[in-house]
Structure formats: structure tokens, C-alpha cells
C-alpha positions in Angstrom: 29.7 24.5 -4.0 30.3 21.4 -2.0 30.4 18.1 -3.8 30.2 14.2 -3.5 31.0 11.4 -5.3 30.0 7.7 -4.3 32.9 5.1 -4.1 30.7 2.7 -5.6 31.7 1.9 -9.4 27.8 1.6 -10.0 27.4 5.3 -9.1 28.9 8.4 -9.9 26.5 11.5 -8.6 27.4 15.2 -8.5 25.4 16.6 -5.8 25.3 20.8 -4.7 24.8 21.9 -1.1 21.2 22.9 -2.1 19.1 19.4 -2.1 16.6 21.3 -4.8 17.7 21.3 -8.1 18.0 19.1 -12.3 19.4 15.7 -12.1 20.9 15.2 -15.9 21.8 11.6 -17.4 25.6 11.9 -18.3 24.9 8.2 -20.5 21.8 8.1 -22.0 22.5 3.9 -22.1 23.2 4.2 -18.1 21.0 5.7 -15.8 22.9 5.5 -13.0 25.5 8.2 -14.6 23.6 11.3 -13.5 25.1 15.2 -12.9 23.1 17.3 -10.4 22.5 21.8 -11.4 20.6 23.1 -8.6 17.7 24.8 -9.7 15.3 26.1 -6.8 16.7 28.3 -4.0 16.3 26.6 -0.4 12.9 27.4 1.7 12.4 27.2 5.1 9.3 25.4 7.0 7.9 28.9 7.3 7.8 29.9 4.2 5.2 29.3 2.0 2.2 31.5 2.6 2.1 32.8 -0.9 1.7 29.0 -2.6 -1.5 29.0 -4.6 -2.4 24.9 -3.2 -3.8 25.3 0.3 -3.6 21.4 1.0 -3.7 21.8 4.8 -6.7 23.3 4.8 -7.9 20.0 7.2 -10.9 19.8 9.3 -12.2 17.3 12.0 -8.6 15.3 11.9 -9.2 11.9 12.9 -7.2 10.9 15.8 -5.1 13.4 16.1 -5.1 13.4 19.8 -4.5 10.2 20.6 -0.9 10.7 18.3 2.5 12.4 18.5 2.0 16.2 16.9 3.3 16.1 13.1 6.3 18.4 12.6 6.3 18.6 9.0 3.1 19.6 6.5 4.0 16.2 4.5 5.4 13.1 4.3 6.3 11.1 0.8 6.7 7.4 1.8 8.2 5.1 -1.0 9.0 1.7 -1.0 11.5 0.5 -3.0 13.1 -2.7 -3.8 15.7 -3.2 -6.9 15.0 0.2 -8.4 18.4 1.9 -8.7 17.5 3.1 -12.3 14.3 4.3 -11.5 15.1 6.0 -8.4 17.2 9.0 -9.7 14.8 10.7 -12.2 12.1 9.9 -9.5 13.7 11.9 -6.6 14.6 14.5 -9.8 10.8 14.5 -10.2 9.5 14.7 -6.8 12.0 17.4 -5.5 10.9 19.5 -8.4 7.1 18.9 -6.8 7.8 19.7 -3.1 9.5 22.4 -3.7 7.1 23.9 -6.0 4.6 23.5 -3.3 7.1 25.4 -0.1 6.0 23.4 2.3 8.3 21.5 5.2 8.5 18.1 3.8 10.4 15.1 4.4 10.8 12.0 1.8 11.3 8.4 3.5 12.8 5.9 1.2 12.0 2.4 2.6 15.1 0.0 0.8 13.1 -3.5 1.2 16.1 -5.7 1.0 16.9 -4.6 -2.4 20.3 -6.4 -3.8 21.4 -4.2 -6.5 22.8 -1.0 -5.9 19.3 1.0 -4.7 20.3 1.5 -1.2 24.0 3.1 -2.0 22.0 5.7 -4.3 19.6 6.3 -1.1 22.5 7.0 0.9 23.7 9.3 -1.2 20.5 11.0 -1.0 19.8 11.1 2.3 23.4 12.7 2.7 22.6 15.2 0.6 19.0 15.8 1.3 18.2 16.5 4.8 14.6 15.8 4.2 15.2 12.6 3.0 15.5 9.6 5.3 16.3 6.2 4.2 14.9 3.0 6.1 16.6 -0.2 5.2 15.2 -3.8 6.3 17.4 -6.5 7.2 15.6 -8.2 4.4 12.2 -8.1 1.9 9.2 -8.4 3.7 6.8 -7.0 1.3 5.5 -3.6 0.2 2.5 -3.5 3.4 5.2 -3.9 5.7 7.2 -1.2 3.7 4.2 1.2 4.1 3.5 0.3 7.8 7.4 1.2 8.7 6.8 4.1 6.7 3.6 5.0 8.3 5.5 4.5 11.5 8.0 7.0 10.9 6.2 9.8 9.3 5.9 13.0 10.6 3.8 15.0 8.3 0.7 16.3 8.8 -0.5 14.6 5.2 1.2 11.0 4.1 1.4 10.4 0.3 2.2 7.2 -1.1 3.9 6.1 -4.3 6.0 3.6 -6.0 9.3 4.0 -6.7 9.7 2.4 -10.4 8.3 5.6 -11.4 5.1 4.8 -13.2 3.2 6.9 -10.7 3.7 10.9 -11.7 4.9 12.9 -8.7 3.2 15.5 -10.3 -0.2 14.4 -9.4 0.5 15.7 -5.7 -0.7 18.5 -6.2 -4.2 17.2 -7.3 -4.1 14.7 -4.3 -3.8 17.6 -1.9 -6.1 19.9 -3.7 -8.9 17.0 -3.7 -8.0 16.6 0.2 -8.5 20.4 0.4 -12.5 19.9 -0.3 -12.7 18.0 3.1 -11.5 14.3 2.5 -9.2 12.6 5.0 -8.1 9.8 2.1 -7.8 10.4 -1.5 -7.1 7.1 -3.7 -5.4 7.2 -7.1 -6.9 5.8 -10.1 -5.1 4.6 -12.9 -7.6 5.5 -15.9 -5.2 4.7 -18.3 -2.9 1.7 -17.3 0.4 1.4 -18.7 1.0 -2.1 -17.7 0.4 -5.4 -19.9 -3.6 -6.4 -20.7 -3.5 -10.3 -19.5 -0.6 -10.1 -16.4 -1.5 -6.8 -15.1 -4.6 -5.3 -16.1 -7.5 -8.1 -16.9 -6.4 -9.5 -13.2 -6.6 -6.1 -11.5 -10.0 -5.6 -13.3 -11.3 -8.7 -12.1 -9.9 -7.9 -8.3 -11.0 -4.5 -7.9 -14.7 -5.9 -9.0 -14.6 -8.9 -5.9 -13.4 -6.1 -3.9 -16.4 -4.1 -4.3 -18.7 -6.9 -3.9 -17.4 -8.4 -0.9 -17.2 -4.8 1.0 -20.3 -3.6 -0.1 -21.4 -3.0 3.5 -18.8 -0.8 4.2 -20.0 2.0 2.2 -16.5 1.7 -0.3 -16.6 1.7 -3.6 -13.4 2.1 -5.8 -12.2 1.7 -9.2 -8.5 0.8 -8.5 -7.6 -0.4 -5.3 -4.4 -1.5 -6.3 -3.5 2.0 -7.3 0.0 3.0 -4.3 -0.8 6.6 -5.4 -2.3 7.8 -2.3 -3.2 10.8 0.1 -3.3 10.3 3.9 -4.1 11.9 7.1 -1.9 11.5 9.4 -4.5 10.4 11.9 -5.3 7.5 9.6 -2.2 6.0 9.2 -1.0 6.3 12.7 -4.1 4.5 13.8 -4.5 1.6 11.1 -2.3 -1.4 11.6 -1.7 -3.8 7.8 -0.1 -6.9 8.0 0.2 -9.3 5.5 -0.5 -8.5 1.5 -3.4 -5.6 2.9 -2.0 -2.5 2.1 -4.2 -2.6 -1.2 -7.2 -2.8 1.2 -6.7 0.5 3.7 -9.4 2.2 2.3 -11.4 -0.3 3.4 -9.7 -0.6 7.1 -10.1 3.4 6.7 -13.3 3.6 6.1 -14.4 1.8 9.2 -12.6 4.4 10.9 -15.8 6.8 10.0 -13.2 8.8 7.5 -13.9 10.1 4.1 -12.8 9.0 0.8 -12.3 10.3 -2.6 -10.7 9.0 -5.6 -9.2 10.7 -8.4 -8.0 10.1 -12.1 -4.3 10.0 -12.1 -1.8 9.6 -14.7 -0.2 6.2 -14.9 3.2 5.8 -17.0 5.3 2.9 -18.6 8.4 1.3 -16.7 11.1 2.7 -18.2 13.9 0.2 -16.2 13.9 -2.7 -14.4 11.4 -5.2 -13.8 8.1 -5.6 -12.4 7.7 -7.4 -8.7 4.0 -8.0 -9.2 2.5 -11.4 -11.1 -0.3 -13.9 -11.6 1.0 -15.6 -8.7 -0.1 -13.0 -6.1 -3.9 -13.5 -7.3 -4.4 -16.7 -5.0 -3.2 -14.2 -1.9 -5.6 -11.6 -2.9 -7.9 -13.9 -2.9 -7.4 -15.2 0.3 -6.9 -11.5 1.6 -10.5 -10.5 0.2 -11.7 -13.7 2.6 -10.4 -11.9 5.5 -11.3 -8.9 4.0 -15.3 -9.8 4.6 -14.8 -11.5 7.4 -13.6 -8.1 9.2 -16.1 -6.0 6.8 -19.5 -8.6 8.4 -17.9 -10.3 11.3 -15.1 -8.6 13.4 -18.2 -7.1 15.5 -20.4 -9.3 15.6 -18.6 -12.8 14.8 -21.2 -15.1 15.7 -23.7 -13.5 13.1 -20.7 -14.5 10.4 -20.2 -17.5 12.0 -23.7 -18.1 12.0 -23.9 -17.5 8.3 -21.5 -20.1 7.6 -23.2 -23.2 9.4 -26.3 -22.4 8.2 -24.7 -23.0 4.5 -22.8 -26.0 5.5 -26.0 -27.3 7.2 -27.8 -26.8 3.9 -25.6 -28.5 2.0 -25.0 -30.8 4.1 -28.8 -31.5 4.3 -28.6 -31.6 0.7 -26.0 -33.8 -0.2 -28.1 -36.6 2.1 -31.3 -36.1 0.1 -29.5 -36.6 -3.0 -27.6 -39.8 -2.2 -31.2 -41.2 -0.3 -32.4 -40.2 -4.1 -29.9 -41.9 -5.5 -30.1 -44.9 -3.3 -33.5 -45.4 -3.9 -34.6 -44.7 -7.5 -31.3 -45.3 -8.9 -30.8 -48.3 -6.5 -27.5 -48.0 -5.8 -26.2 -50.1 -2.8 -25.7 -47.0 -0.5 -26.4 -47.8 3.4 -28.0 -45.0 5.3 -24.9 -45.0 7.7 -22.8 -44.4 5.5 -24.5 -41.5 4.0 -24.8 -40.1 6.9 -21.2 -40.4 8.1 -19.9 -39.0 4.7 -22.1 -36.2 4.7 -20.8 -35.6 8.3 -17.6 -35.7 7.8 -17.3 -33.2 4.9 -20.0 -30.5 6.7 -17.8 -30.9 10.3 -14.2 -30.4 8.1 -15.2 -27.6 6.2 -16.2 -26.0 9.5 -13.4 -26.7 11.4 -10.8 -25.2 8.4 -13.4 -22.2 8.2 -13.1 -21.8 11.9 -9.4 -22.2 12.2 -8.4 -19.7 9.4 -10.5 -17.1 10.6 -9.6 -17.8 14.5 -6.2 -16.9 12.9 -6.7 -14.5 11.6 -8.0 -12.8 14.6 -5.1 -13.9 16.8 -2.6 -12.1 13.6 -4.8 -9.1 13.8 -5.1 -8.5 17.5 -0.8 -9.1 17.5 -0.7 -6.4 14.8 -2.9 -4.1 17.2 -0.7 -4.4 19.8 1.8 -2.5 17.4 4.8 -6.0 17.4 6.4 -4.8 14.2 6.6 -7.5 11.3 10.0 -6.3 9.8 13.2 -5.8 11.6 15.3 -2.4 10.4 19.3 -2.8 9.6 19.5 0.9 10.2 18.1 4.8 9.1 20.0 6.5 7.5 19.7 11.0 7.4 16.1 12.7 8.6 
């Protein structure tokens, strides 16, 4: 049996030959202590026509000849950032999955400029592991551009995604792919049960996933937990959907406008053992703004001057408004209000509220057609294995 130890003094990991296998703590007080026992013999991308899950079982694949072929059944993409004593028993976890499945697999760890010791454990990994590869940003840009390097590197045939502090259960795989096997080309997780905190986590995710629903009625979406990073691909969909920004919580939506369709299943959702969470009341103000562009591409990105028309025909009305209330005011109230200055007030609000409307959205559509042209919003440091 060949082994390997880390230099680091953070890490000290036994690994076997065979990447399958029992990751055991060594100090319950110290995650990071962990010995390695393999425990499943290794399979070969061929094998596997006895497994009971038939999760390839794909019809009308969307886009798949407009792409590179996949050369692997699936693709686990994960991004992580300051996770290193999550991300042992997680790999322990998911290598117990795959393997369970014997399909040809690969597991691509995005390190999002994490500054503790997550990436020297991914090395190790990815060392150890052939079908683990390890991306590492120059810096932290954010779990959609995460995803979307993932996305870009994935060569499965199905792309599941997941978080890496371990609160969603590897073991739901399975039930992703089995869903997918009825004929859906996305299947979204949904936390049921949420093991996060009521008034920073929950009531706020409640309240988002509502808006969302509203604002995209027209696109034929409806979800209970759009926040939820447990999620089955095809590959066509995320080779041909480009997120930029905070709008990886919305590809179902950008998905669904590619014709595809969705499902969404009950998954289990479990406490953070370690570390801390990156999410807080201070996103919901970029949400918000997201869910602006959101509907703007859900009404408008087809037909923008029936959205644009929508929006100076309410400024108009207001603006209409907000004269016959100060004429009302001017004359029963007599107040000394002159008529040009009314007018010029009333003006002047109406023709700003346009122009920011305009701007925003005329920026949004200059971002989004960059993002089409596939210019990358993240710069890599290096890959490491695959």
C-alpha cells in the first residue's frame, strides 16, 4: 500500500492507492486529523451494467450537438471557500456515493480564494484521487462564478451540484438521478426541513423564493427553494447557460427558457457541523436587485420595447398624477404653488426615474451579451489532478 502524508502542520492524511475507501477522525476535537481504510475495490468506466439506478437513461438532450462529447457519465462540481473541516468527511461521503453507483465520474473542487488550509487538503486529494480535479482562483469571486468555471470544466454527461460545508447529503444523488431518469433535464433540490437559523436564513429565503415566483410567473417556473445548490444537470444545459453576477440561484429560470424540463424534489438538509456560514442579511439587497433583472429578461430580453413600454406608461401615470394632486392642492388648499413649477418638478422626477431605469437595464444587457460571448469573470491560479 502506497502512502502520503502532507508537509503541512494543519494536515496529516493517510491515503491508500485505491481512492475508494473510510476516512476515520484520529481527534475527535480536530477534524483535520483523519486516517484513510479503503473500503470499495476500484471500477473501471465500463463497468457498471449491473447497478440497479439507470440515471442515463436521457432522451432528447438539449444541445448536445452544438458541445464537446462528455467523457464521463457524471460530474460533482463543488465550490468551496474556507471549508477545510468540512471537506474531509464530505469527499468521505460522496466517494462512498459514486462508487456505490459504478459509473465513470469525476469530482471538481473549485477552491474560491479560500485562506485557511482548504486548498492543501484538495491537493491532497486530487493526488490521490484521479477523478478529482481541483480548480483554484487567484482570488474569491463568488459561488456563480465558482459554478460557471465548474460548468466549464465538466465533462459528464450529468452535472450535480452541491456545497461543500456539508449540509447538503451526497446521498441524495441517487434520488437526483433517479428523478432525472423519468425524463427531466433539471432536477432542483428542496430543502423541506432547513437546518439553518429562522430570522438570518430561513424567514429571508421564504420571502425570496415567494418574489421569485411572482416575478417569473411567465416563464412557466415554479419552485419552492431556489436557493437550494443541490442540483441535477444536463450537460447540454450547463454548457449552454452563461451566470454572472449573484444568478446562479436563478438557472432554473435561464433553463427554463431553454424549453427544458424541470422537477424538484424533497432533499435532506443537515446542520453545519464546522466553520462558518458565508451567506447573510446583507445579500438580500443583491437578490433583490438580481430578481429586477430577473423580469426584465423573463418579459423584456425579446421584446424590450413592450417592457420598456410598460415602464413609461407608469412613470407617465404618476407623473400625470402627481400634477393633479399639487393643482388640487394649489387650488382648494391655496397653497402658493405656480403652475411652472409643478410642472418642472413633476418633470424632473418622471424624466430621472427613466433615465436610471434605462441605464441599469441598458447594463445589464451590455453584461449579459459580454457573458454570452463566453469572457470568463474569474481568472484560475492553476488545476491541479483530472
Amino acid at each position: 500500500m502506497h502512502t502520503h502524508s502532507s508537509n503541512s502542520s494543519h494536515l496529516n492524511v493517510s491515503f491508500s492507492s485505491e481512492h475508494s475507501g473510510i476516512y476515520t477522525a484520529a481527534h475527535d476535537d480536530d477534524p483535520s486529523q483523519v486516517s484513510y481504510s479503503p473500503a470499495y475495490p476500484p471500477h473501471s468506466a465500463g463497468e457498471g451494467s449491473h447497478c440497479t439506478i439507470e440515471p442515463m437513461r436521457m432522451v432528447n438532450d438539449y444541445g448536445e450537438s452544438t458541445i464537446p462529447p462528455a467523457t464521463r457519465d457524471l460530474s460533482i462540481v463543488i465550490p468551496v471557500c474556507n471549508e477545510e473541516a468540512n471537506l474531509i468527511p464530505l469527499y468521505t461521503e460522496l466517494r462512498e456515493v459514486l462508487d456505490s453507483l459504478h459509473r465513470n465520474t469525476e469530482i471538481l473542487f473549485i477552491n474560491d480564494g479560500s485562506t485557511d488550509n482548504s486548498l492543501t487538503i484538495l491537493e491532497e486529494l486530487a493526488c490521490h484521487d484521479t477523478e478529482v480535479k481541483v480548480i483554484d482562483f487567484r482570488r474569491n469571486y463568488g459561488q456563480t462564478a465558482a459554478l460557471s468555471a465548474g460548468f466549464a470544466s465538466s465533462q459528464g454527461r450529468i452535472v450535480i451540484t452541491l456545497d461543500a460545508d456539508g449540509q447538503n447529503d451526497p446521498h441524495d444523488i441517487p434520488r437526483l438521478l433517479e428523478k432525472m431518469a423519468e425524463g427531466y433535464d433539471l432536477v432542483n433540490g428542496w430543502r423541506k426541513d432547513r437546518k439553518d437559523r429562522l430570522f438570518s436564513r430561513r424567514l429571508p429565503s421564504i420571502i425570496a423564493n415567494r418574489i421569485i415566483n411572482r416575478l417569473i410567473e411567465g416563464t412557466g417556473v415554479q419552485l419552492k427553494d431556489f436557493g437550494c445548490t443541490l442540483k441535477a444537470y444536463k450537460r447540454g444545459i450547463v454548457k449552454n447557460i452563461s451566470i454572472y453576477g449573484e444568478m446562479h440561484r436563478f438557472i432554473p429560470v435561464f433553463a427554463a427558457w431553454l424549453g427544458v424540463n424541470i422537477a424538484e424534489i424533497p432533499v435532506n438538509h443537515r446542520p453545519r457541523k464546522h466553520g462558518s456560514t458565508k451567506y447573510s442579511l446583507s445579500r438580500v439587497p443583491r437578490v433583490i436587485f438580481d430578481l429586477i433583472v430577473v423580469r426584465f429578461f423573463a418579459d423584456g430580453m425579446s421584446r424590450p420595447i413592450q417592457f420598456f413600454g410598460k415602464i413609461a406608461r407608469r412613470i407617465t401615470e404618476l407623473g400625470f398624477s402627481g400634477i393633479f394632486a399639487l393643482w388640487l392642492i394649489k387650488h382648494y388648499a391655496h397653497r402658493n404653488i405656480s403652475a411652472e413649477t409643478l410642472l418642472i418638478l413633476t418633470a424632473l422626477v418622471c424624466i430621472t426615474a427613466l433615465q436610471v431605469t434605462l441605464m441599469g437595464l441598458t447594463g445589464e444587457l451590455l453584461l449579459h451579451s459580454r457573458m454570452s460571448g463566453k469572457k470568463e469573470q474569474y481568472v484560475v491560479r492553476q488545476i491541479i489532478g483530472g
